[in-house]
NUTIVEX-471732 format. One record per residue: x, y, z of N, C-alpha, C in turn; residue number from 0. Coordinates in steps of 0.02 Angstrom, whole numbers, plus 50000, padded with zeros to 5 digits. Atoms other than C-alpha are relative to their C-alpha. Layout:
BEGIN
> X, Y, Z, X, Y, Z, X, Y, Z, NUM
...
//
This chain:
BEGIN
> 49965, 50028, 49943, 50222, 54779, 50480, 50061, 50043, 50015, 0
> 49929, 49968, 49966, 50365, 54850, 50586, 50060, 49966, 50015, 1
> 49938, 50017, 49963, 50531, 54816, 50645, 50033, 50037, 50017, 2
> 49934, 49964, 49970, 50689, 54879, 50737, 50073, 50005, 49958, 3
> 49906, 49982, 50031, 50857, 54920, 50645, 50025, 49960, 50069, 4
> 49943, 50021, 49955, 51014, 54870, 50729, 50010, 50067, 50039, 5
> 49967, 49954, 49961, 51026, 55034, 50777, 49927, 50041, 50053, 6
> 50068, 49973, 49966, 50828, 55038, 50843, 49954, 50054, 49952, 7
> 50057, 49960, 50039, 50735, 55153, 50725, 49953, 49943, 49990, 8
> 50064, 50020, 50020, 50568, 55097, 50680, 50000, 49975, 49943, 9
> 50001, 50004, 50077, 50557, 55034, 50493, 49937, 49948, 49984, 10
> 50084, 49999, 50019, 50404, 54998, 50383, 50019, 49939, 49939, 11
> 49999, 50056, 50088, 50374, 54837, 50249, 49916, 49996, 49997, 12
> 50061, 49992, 50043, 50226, 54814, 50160, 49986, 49920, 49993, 13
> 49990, 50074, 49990, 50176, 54611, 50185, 49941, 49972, 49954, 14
> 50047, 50034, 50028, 50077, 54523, 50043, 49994, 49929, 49995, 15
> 50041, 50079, 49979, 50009, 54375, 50105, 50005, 49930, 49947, 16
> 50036, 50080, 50021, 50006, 54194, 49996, 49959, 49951, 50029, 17
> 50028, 50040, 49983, 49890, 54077, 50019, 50045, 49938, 50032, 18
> 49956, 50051, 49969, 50041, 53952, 50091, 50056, 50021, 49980, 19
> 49914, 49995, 49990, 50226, 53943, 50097, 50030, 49955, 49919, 20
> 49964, 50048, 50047, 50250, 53831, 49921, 50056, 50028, 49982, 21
> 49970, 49973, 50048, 50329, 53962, 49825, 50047, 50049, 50026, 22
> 49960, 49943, 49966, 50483, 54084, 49862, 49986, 50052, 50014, 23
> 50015, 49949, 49967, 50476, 54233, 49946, 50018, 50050, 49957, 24
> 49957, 49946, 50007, 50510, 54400, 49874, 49994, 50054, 50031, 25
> 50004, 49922, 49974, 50551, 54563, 49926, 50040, 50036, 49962, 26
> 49980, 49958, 50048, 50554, 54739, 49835, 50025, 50045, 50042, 27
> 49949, 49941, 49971, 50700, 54882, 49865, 49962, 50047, 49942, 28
> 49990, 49980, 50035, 50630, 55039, 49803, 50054, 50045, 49971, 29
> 49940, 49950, 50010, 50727, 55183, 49732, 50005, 50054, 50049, 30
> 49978, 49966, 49947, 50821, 55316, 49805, 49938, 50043, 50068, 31
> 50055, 49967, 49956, 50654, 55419, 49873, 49932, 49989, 50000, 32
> 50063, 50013, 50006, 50538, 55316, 49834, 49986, 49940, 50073, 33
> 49999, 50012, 49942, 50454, 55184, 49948, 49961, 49919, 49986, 34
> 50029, 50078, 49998, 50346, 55010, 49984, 49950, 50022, 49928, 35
> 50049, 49992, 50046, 50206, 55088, 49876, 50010, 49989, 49917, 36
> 49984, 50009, 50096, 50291, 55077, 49682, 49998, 49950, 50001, 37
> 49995, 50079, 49994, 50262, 54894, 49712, 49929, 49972, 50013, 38
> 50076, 49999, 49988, 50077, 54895, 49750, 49967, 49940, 49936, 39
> 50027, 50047, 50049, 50031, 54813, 49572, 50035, 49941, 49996, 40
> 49957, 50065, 50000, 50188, 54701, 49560, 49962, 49931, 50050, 41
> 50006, 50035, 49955, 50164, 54633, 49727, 49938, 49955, 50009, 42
> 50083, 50036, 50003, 49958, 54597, 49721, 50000, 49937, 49940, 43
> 50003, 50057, 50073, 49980, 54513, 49564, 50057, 49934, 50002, 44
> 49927, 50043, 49985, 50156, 54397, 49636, 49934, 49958, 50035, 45
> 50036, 50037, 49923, 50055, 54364, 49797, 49916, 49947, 49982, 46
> 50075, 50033, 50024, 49873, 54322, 49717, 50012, 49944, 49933, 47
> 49978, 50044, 50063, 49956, 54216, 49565, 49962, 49948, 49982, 48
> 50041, 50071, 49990, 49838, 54083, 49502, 50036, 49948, 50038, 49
> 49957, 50071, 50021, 49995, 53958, 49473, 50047, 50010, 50071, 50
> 49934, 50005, 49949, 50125, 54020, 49586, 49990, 50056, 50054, 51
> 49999, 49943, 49942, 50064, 54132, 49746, 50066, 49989, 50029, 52
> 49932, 50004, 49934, 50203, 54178, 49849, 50006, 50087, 50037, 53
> 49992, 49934, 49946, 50238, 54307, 49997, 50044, 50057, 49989, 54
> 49944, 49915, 50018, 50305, 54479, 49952, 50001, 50029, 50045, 55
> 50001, 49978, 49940, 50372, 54591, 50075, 50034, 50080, 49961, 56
> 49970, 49955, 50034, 50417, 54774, 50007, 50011, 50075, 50065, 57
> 49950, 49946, 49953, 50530, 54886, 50119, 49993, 50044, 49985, 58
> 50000, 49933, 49996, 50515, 55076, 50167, 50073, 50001, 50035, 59
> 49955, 49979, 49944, 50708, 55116, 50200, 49989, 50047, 50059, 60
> 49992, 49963, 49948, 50756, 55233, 50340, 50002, 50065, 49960, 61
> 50025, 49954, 50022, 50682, 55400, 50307, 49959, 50013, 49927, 62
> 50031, 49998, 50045, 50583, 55347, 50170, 49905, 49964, 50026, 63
> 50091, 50003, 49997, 50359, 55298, 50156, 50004, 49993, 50089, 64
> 50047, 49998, 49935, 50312, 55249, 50330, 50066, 49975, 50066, 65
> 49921, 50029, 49969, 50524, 55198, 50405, 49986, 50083, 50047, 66
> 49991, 49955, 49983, 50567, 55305, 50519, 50048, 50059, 50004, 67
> 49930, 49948, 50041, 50684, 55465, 50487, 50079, 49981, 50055, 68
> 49934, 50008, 49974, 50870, 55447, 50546, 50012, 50055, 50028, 69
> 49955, 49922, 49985, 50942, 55592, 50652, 50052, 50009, 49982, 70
> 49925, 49991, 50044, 51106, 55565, 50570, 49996, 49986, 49925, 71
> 50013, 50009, 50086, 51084, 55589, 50388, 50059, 49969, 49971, 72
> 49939, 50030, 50036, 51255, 55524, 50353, 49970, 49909, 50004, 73
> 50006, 50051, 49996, 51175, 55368, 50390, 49952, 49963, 49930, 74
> 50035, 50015, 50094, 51067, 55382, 50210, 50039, 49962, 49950, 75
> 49952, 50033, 50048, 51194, 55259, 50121, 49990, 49942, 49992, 76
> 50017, 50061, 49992, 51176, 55101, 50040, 50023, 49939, 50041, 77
> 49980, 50039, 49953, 51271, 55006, 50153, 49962, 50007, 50045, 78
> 50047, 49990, 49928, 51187, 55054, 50301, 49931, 49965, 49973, 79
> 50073, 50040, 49999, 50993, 55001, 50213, 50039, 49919, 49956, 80
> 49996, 50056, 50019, 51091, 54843, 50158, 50005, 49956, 50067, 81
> 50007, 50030, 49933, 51108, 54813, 50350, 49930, 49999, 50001, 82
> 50069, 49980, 49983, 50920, 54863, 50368, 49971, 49943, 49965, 83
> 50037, 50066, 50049, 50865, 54749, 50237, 50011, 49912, 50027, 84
> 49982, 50078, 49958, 50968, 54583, 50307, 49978, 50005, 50074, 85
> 49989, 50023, 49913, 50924, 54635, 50497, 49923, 49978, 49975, 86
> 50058, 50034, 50029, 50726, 54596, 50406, 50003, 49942, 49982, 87
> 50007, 50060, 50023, 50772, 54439, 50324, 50029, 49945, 50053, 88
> 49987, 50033, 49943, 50832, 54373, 50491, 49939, 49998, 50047, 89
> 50061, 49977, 49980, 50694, 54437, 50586, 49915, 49958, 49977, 90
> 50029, 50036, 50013, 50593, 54361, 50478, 49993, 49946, 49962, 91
> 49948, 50049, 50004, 50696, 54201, 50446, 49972, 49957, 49916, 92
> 49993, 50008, 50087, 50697, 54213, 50248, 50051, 49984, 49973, 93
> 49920, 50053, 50049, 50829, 54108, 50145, 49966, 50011, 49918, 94
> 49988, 50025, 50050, 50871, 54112, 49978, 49926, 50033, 49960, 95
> 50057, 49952, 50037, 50729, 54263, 49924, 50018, 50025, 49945, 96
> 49983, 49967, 50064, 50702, 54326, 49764, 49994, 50085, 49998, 97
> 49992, 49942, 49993, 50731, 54503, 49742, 50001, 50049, 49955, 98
> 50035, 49958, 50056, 50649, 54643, 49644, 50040, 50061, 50030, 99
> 49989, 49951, 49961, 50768, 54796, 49668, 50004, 50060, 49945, 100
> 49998, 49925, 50045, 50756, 54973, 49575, 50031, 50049, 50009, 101
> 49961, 49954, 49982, 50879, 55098, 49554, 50031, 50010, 50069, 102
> 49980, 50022, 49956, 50931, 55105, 49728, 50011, 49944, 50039, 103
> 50007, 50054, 49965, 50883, 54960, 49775, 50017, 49928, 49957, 104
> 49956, 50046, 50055, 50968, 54871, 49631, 50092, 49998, 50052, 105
> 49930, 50014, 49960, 51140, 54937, 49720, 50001, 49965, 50043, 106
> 50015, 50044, 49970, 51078, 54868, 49857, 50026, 49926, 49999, 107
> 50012, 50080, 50002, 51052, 54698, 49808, 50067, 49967, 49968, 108
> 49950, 50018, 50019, 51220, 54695, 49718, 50054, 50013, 50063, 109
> 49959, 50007, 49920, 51298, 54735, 49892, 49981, 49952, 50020, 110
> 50031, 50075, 49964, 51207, 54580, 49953, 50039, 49952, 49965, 111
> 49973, 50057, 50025, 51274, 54483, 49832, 50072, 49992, 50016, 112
> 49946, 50025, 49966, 51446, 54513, 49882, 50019, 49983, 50051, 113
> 49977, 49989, 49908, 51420, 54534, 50053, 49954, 49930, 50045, 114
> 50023, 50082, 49961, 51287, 54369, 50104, 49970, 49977, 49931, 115
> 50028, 50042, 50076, 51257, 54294, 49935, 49952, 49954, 50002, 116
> 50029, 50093, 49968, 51190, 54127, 50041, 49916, 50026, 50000, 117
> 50058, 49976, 49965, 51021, 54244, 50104, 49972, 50031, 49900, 118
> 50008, 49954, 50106, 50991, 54294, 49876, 49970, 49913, 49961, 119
> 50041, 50055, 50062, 50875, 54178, 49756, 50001, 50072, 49941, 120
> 50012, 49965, 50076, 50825, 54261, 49588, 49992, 50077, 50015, 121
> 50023, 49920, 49969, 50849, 54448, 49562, 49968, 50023, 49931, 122
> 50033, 49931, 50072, 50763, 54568, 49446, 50027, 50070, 50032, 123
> 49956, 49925, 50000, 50869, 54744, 49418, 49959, 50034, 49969, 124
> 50029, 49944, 50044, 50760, 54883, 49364, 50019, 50041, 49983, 125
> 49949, 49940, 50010, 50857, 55001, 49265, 50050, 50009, 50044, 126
> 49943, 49950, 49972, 51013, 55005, 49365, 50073, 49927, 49977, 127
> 49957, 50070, 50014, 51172, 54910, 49331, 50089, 50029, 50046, 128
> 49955, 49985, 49963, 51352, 54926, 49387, 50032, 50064, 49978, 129
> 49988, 49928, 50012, 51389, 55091, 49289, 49942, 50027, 49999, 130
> 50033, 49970, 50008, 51290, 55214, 49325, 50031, 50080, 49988, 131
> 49986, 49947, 50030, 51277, 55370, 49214, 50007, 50069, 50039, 132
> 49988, 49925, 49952, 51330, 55548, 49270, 49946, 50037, 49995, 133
> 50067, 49949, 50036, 51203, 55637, 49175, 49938, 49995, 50047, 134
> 50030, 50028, 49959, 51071, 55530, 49246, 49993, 50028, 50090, 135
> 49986, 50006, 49926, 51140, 55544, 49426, 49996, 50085, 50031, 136
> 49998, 49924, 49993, 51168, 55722, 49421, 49918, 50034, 50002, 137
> 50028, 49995, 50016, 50989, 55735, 49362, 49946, 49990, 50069, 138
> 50011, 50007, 49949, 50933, 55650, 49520, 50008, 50029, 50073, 139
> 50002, 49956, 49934, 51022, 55748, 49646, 49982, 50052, 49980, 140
> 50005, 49920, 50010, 50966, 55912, 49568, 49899, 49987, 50040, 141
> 50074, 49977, 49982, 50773, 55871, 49604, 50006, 49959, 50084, 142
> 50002, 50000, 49924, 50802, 55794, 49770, 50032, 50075, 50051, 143
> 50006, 49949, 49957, 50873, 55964, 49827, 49955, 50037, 49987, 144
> 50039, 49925, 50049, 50751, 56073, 49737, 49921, 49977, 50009, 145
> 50087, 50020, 49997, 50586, 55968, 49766, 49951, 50063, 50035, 146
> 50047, 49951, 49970, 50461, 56075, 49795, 49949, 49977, 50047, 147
> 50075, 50018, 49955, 50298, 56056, 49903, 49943, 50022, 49982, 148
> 50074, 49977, 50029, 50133, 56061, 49834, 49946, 50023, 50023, 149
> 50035, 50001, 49963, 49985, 56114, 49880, 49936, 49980, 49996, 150
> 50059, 50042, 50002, 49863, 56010, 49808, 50026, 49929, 49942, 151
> 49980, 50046, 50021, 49876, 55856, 49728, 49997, 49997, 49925, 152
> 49986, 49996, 50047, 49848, 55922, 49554, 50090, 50029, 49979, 153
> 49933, 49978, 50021, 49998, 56026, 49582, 50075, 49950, 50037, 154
> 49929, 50059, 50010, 50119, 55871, 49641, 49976, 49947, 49937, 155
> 50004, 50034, 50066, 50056, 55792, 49466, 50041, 50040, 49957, 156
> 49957, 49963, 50045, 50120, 55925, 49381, 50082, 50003, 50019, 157
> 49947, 50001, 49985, 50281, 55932, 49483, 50027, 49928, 49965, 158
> 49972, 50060, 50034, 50313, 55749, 49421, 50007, 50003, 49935, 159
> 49999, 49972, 50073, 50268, 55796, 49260, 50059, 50038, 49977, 160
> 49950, 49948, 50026, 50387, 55924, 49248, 50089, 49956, 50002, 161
> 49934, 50036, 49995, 50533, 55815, 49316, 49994, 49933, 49937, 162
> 49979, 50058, 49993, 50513, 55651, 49244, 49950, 49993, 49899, 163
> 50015, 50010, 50062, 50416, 55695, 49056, 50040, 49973, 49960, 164
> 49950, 50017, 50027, 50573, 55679, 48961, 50004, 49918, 50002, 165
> 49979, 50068, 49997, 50580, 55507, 49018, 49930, 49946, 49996, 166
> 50062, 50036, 50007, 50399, 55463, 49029, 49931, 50037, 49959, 167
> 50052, 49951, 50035, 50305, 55555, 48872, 49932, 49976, 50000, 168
> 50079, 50021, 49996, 50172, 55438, 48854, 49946, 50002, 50042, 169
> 50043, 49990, 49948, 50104, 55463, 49035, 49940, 50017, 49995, 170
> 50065, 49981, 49988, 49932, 55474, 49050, 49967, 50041, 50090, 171
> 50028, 49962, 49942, 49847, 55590, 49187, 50014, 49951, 50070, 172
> 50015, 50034, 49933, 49824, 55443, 49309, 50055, 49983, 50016, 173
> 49952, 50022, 49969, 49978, 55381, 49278, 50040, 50051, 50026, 174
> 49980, 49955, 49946, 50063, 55545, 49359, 49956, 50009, 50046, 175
> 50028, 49979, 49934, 49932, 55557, 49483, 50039, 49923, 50047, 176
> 49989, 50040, 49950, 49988, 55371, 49542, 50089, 50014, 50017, 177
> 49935, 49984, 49984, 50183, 55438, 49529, 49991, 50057, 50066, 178
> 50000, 49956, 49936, 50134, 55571, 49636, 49976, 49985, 50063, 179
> 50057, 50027, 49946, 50041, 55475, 49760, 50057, 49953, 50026, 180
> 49946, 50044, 49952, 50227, 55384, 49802, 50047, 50040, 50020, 181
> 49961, 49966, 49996, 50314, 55514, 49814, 49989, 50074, 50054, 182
> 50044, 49959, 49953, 50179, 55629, 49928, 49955, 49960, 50039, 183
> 50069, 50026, 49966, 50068, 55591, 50060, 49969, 50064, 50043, 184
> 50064, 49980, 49975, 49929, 55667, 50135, 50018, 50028, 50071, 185
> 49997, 50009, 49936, 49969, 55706, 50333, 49950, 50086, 50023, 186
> 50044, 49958, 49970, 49841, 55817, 50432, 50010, 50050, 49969, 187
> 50032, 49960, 50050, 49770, 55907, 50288, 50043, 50023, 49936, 188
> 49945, 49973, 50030, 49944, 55951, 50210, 50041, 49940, 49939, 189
> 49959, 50046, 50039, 50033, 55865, 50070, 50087, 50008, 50014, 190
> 49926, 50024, 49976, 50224, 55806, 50124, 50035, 49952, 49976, 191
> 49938, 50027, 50024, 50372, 55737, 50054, 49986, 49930, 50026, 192
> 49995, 50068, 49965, 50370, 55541, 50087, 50087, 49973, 49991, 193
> 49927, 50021, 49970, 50555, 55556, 50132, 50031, 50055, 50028, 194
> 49951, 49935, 49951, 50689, 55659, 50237, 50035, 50022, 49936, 195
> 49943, 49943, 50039, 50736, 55830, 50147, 50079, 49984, 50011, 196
> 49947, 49998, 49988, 50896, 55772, 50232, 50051, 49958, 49964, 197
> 49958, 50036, 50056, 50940, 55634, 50085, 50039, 50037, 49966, 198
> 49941, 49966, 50043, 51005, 55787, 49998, 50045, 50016, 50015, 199
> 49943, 49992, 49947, 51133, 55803, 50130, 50045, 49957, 49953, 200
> 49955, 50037, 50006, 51196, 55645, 50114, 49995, 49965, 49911, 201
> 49984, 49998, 50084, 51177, 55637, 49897, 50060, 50039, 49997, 202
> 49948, 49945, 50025, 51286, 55797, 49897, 50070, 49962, 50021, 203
> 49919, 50035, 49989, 51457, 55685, 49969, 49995, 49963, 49913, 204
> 49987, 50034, 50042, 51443, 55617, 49803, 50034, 50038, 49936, 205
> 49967, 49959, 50056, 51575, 55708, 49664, 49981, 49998, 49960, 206
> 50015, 50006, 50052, 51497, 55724, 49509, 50065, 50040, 49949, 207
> 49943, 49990, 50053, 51667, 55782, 49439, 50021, 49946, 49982, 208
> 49988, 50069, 49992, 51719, 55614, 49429, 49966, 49941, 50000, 209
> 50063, 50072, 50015, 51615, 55446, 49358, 49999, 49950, 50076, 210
> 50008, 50043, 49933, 51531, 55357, 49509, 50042, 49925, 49998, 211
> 49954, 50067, 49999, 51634, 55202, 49538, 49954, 49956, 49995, 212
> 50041, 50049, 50040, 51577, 55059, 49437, 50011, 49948, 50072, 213
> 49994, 50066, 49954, 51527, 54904, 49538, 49981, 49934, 49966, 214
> 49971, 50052, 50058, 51578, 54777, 49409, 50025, 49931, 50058, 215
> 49997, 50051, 49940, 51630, 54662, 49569, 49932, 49984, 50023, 216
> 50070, 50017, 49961, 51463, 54677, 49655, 49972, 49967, 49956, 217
> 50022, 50033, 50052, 51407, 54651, 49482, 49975, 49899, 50009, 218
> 49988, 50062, 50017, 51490, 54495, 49453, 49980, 49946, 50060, 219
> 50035, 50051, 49935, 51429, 54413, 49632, 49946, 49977, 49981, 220
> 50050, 50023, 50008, 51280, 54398, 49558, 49985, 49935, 49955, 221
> 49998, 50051, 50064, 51326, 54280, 49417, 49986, 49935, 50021, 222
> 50031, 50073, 49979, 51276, 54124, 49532, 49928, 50016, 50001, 223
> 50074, 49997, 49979, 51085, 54176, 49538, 49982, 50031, 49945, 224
> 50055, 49987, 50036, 50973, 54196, 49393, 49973, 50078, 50017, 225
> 50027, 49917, 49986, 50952, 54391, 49360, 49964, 50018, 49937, 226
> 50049, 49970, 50056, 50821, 54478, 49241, 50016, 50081, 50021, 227
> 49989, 49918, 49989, 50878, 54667, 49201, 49942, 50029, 49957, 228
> 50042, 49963, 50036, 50739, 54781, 49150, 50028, 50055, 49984, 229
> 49950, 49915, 50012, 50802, 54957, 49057, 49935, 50025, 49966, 230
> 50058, 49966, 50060, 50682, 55073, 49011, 50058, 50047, 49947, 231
> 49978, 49964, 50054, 50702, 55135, 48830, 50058, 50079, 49997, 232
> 49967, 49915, 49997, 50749, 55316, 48864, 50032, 50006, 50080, 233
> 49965, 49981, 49922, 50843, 55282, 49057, 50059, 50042, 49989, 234
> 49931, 49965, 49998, 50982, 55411, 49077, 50036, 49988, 50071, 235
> 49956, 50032, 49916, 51055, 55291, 49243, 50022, 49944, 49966, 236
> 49967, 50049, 50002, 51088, 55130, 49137, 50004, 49987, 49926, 237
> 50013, 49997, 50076, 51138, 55128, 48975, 50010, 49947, 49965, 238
> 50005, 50081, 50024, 51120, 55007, 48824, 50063, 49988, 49992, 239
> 49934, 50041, 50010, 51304, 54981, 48806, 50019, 49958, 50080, 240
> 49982, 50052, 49931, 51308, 54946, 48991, 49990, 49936, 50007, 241
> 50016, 50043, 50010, 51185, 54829, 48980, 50004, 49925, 49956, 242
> 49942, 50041, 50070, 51261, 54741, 48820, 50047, 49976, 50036, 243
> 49939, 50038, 49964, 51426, 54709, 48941, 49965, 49967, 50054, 244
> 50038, 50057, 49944, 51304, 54629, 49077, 49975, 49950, 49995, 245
> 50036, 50051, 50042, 51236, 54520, 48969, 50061, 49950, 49969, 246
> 49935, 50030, 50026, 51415, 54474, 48906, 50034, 49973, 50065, 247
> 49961, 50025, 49959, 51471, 54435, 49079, 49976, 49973, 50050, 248
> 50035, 50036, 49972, 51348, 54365, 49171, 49955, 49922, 49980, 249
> 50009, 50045, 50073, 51315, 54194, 49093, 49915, 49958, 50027, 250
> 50079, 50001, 49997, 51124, 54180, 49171, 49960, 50053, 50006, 251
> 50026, 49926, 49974, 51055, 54338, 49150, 49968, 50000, 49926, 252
> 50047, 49983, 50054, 50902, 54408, 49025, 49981, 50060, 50031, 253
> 50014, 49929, 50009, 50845, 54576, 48977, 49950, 50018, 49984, 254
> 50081, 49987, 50020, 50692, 54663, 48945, 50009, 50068, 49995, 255
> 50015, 49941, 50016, 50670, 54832, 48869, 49944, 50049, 49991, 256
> 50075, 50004, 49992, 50516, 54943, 48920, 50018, 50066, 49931, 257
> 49995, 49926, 50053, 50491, 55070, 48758, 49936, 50058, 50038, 258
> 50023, 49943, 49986, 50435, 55243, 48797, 50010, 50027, 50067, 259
> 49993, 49987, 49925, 50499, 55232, 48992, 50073, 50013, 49992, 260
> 49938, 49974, 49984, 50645, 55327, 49065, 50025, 49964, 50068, 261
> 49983, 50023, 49920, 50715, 55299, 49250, 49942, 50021, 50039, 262
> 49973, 50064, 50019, 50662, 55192, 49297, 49911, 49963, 49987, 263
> 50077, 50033, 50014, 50500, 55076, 49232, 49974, 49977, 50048, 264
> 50043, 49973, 49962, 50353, 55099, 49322, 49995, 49913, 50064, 265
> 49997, 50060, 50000, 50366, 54893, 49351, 49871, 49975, 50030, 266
> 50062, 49985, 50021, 50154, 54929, 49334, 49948, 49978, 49966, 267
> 50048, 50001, 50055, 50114, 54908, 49184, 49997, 49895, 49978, 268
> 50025, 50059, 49963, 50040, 54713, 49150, 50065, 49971, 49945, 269
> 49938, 50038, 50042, 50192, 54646, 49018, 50049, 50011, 50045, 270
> 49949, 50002, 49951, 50310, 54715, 49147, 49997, 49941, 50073, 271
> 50029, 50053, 49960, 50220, 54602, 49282, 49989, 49951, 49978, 272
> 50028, 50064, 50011, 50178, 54465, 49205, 50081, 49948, 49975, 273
> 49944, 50011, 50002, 50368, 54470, 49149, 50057, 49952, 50043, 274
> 49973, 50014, 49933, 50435, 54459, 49330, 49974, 49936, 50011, 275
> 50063, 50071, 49981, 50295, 54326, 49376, 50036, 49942, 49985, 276
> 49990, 50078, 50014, 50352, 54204, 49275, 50082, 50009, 49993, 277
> 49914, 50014, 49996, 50552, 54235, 49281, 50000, 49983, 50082, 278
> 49982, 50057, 49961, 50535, 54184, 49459, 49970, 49940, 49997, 279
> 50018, 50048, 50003, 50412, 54052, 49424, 50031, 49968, 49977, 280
> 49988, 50057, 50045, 50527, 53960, 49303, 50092, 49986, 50029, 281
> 49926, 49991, 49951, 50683, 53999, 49438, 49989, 49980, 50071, 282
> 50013, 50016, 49947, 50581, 53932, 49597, 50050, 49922, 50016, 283
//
């Protein structure tokens, strides 16, 4: 499905159906360059639920999977897709949704919470929290300027491979072919980036001399709504002491640790799903 920004671009969600309206709604933010698609398993398995179907809706920001690109790259900031995201939940007159957001789309949702708290039901944080690591971050803008372009789809497996082993050793073949398959698409004959080269524009305003400013406020907005933080084992964006103080200051909040995953867990695999499932089922 489509819609209009406030400012008119085009933008892309991904709409999985329930059999009726019983059960809350959710919708997934992915990460910085990723898109509706890292949500493909989550979502089928929310939406088709024996016990608890309910309607998922999973957002392509602006210049990301099927959104349309921005001509002003300064406009790549989370504020701006936190407008994008609420001009959708108006649009399509959603209250009080639960909210699956990942690495970017974790900041996100902690901007929501300070900014319309009223329009927020249950969140799940995938690997990201209110400090996020330099190392990590640094790590991220280096392959968003540097991505390469493949020219067949074995060789954007291997490109993933090469970035993201460290964090995901156990990977099996398919599972980098389905990393690469969110991160590339197909367009008249050619394999292409499924986002604007121009994010690295607007990454580079960000100082890495200097620790990104914690959002320990945004954080704490959330402490009225039932949150589930996932961290994978080996993430170098959210670390376990972070997580340890989120858990200390949020006084409804649970954790889940994926072993052998880096930034950020795949949210895929069926303990990770079946996880989510029932933390909103037992928060509807």
């Amino acid at each position: 499905m489509y819609y209009a920004s406030s400012d008119d671009l085009r933008l892309y969600a991904r709409h999985y159906p329930a059999p009726d309206e019983s059960y809350r709604s959710v919708i997934c933010l992915a990460g910085l360059t990723r898109n509706s698609r890292d949500f493909h398993a989550l979502a089928t398995y929310l939406s088709t639920h024996p016990e608890t179907p309910r309607n998922v809706y999973c957002l392509d920001y602006r210049g990301r999977g099927q959104s349309e690109f921005d001509p002003n790259w300064r406009n790549y900031m989370p504020n701006v897709e936190l407008d994008d995201v609420l001009d959708f939940l108006t649009i399509q007159g959603l209250h009080q949704v639960g909210i699956v957001g990942t690495s970017r789309g974790g900041i996100v949702t902690m901007l929501m919470a300070a900014a319309r708290p009223t329009v927020m039901g249950p969140v799940v944080l995938n690997d990201i929290g209110p400090v996020i690591e330099t190392r990590g971050l640094a790590r991220i803008m280096n392959y968003v300027r540097r991505m390469p372009t493949p020219k067949t789809w074995a060789d954007a497996m291997q490109i993933m491979r090469d970035i993201n082993e460290r964090g995901f050793p156990g990977n099996t073949d398919a599972q980098w072919d389905q990393m690469a398959r969110s991160v590339f698409e197909e367009r008249k004959g050619r394999l292409v980036l499924s986002y604007d080269r121009k994010l690295a524009k607007a990454m580079s305003t960000t100082d890495l001399s200097r620790p990104f400013p914690p959002l320990w406020p945004e954080f704490i907005a959330l402490s009225k709504m039932p949150t589930f933080v996932i961290r994978g084992e080996y993430s170098d964006i959210l670390s376990a002491d972070t997580l340890n103080e989120m858990v200390e200051r949020h006084p409804n909040l649970r954790s889940m640790t994926i072993p052998e995953q880096g930034h950020a867990p795949t949210l895929a695999e069926r303990d990770q799903i079946e996880a989510i499932a029932s933390f909103f089922a037992v928060n509807d």
